[in-house]
C-alpha positions in Angstrom: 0.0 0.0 0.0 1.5 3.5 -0.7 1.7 5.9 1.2 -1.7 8.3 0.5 -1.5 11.1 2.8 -2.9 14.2 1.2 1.1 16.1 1.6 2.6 12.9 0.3 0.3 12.6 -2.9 0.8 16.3 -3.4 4.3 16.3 -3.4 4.3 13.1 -5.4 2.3 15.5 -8.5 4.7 18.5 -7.7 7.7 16.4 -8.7 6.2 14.1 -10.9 5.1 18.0 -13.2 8.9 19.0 -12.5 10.3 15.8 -14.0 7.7 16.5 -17.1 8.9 19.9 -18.0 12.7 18.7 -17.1 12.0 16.2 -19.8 13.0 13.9 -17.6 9.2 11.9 -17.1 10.4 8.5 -15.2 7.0 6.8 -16.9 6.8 4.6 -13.6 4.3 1.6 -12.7 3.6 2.3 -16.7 4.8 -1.1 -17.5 2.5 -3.9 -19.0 3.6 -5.9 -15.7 1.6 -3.0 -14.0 -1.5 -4.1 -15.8 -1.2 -7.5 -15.0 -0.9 -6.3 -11.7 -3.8 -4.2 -11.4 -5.6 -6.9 -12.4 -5.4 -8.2 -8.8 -5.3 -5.2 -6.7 -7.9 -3.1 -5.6 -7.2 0.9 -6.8 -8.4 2.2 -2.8 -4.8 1.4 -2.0 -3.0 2.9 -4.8 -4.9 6.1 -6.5 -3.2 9.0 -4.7 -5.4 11.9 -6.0 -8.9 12.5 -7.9 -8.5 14.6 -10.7 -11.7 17.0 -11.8 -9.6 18.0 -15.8 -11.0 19.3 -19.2 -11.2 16.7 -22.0 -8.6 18.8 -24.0 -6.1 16.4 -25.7 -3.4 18.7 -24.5 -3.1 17.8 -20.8 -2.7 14.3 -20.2 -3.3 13.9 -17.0 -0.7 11.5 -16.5 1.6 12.2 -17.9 1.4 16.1 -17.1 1.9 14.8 -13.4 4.5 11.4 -14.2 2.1 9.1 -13.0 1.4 5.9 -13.6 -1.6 2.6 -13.3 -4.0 3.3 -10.3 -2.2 6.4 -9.4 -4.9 9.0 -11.1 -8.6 8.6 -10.9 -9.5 11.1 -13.5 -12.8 12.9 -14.4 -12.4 14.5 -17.5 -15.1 16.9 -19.3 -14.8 19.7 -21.6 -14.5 23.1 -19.8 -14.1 21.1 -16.9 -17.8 21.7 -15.5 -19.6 19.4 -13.0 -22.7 18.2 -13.3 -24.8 15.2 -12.0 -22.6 12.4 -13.8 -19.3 14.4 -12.9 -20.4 14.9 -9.1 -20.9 11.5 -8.9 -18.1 10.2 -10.1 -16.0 12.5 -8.3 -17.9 11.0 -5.3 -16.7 7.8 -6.2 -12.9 9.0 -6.5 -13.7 11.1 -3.1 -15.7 8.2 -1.1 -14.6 4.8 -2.4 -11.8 4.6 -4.0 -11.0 7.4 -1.2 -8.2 9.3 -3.0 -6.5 11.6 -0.2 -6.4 14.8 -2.7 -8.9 16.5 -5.3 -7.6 18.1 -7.9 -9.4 21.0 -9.7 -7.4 21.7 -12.8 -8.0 23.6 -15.5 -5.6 24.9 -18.5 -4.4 28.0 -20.3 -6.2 28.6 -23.8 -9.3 26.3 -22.8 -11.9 26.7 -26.1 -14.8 26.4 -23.9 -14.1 29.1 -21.9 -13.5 31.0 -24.9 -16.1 29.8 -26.7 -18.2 30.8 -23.8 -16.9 34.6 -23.5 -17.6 34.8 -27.6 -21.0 33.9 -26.7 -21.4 36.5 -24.7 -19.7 39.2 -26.8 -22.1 37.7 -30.0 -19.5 36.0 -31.8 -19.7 32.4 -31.7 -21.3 29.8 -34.1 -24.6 27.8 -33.6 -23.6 25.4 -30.9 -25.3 22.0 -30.4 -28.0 22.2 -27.3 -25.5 19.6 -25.4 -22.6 22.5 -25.7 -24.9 25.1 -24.8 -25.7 23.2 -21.7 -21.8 22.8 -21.0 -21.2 27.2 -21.7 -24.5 27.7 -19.5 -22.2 26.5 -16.6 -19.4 28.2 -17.3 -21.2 31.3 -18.2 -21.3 32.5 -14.1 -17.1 32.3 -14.1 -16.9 34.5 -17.0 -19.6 37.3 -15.5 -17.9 37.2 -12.5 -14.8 38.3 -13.7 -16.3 40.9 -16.0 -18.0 42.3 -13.5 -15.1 42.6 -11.1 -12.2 43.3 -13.5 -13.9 45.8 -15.6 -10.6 46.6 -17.1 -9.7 43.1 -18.6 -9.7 42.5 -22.1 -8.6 39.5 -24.6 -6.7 37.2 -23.1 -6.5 38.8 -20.0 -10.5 37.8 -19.9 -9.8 34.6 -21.3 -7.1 33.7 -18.6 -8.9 35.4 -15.3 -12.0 33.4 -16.8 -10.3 30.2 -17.0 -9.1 30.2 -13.6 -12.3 31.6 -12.2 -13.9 28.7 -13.9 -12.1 26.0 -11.4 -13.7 27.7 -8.6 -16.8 27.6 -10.6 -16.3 23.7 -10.8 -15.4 23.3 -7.0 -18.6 25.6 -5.6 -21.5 23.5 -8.2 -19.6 20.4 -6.9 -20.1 21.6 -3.4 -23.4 22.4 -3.8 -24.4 18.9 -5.3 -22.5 16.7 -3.5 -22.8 16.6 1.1 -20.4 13.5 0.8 -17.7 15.8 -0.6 -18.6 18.7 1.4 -18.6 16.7 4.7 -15.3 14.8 3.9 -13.7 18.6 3.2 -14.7 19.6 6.3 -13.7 16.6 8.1 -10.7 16.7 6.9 -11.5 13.9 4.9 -9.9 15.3 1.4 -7.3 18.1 0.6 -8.7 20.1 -2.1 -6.8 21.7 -4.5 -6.8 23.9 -7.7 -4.2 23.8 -10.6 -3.7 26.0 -13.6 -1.8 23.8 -16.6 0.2 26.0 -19.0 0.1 23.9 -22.2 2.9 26.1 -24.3 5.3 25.3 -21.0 3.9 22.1 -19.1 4.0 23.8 -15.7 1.3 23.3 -13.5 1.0 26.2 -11.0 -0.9 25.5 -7.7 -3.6 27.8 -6.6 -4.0 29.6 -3.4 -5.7 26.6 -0.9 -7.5 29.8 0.5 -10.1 29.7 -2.1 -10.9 26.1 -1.5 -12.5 27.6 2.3 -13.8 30.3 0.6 -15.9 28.8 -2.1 -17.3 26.2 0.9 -18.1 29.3 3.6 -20.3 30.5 0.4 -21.9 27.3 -0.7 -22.4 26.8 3.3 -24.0 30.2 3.3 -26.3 29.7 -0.1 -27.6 26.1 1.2 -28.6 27.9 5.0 -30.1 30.5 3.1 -32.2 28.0 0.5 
């Protein structure tokens, strides 16, 4: 059994990013013996974090972090947004497979935020109902930051709306989902958001002090429901 402490599985994703961008990815329990291996061994004692991504084909989650089998349970969607099917399969990273870390990561350049702020501005192309239902929720990130940072314009919007967008993700994950919320405030799960450069491979960690704030505000919306 490794060793899952939310520090330990931290600092195993720190490295594992510096050895990425060092070119120097050690690609380990990646071997086919691995799979065999897995076959027989239950992912509870090896998955060290749960990962909430975007589908983009740029960020390989993996390998982005120099992980290996039944390191990563990953939920991947575009624009990274959560709903039903994502909060519950985050609960199943969260609950039983009991990762001791939750990543929220989302990415530099991410076409559904931007496709999401063209909406807005009147410039984007028929989308499908199904995308429309994915830009509705990221649609609240991007008002937020116009509203606050009314001096932000092209990518500046785009980047402020990308990272606003995590703590979108976190607080509609919060709000669906009391096993998460009570195993955060348990101390249950570290929870954690991650900006992914995909010109430079560097993953830079967000302040943990959003993570509190975004739960002191969903606490306050579900007293006040």
């Amino acid at each position: 059994m490794r060793d899952r402490t939310p520090e330990s599985a931290l600092k195993a994703l720190q490295e594992g990013n510096q050895r990425f961008v060092a070119n120097e990815s050690g690609h380990p329990r990646s071997s086919y013996e691995q799979t065999i291996m897995a076959k027989a061994l239950d992912q509870t004692y090896h998955a060290i974090a749960t990962f909430v991504a975007c589908s983009d084909s740029r960020m390989p989650v993996e390998r982005i972090f120099d992980v290996g089998i039944m390191d990563a349970f990953v939920v991947r969607t575009a624009g990274n947004v959560i709903g039903v099917d994502q909060a519950g399969s985050i609960e199943y990273g969260v609950g039983v497979v009991a990762t001791p870390l939750l990543v929220f990561l989302g990415h530099t350049k991410c076409g559904a935020v931007q496709t999401t702020i063209d909406k807005l501005y009147g410039k984007a192309d028929e989308l499908t109902p199904s995308i429309n239902a994915i830009i509705a929720k990221i649609r609240p990130a991007v008002l937020n930051v116009l509203n606050r940072e009314e001096d932000l314009n092209g990518q500046s919007v785009l980047d402020a709306s990308v990272e606003q967008n995590i703590w979108q993700g976190l607080h509609d994950l919060f709000m669906k989902s009391k096993l998460v919320r009570d195993k955060y405030a348990n101390g249950g799960v570290k929870i954690i958001g991650g900006m992914y450069d995909v010109e430079t491979g560097v993953v830079r960690w967000l302040d943990e002090k959003n993570v509190s704030n975004v739960y002191a505000s969903v606490q306050l919306e579900l007293e006040n429901e």
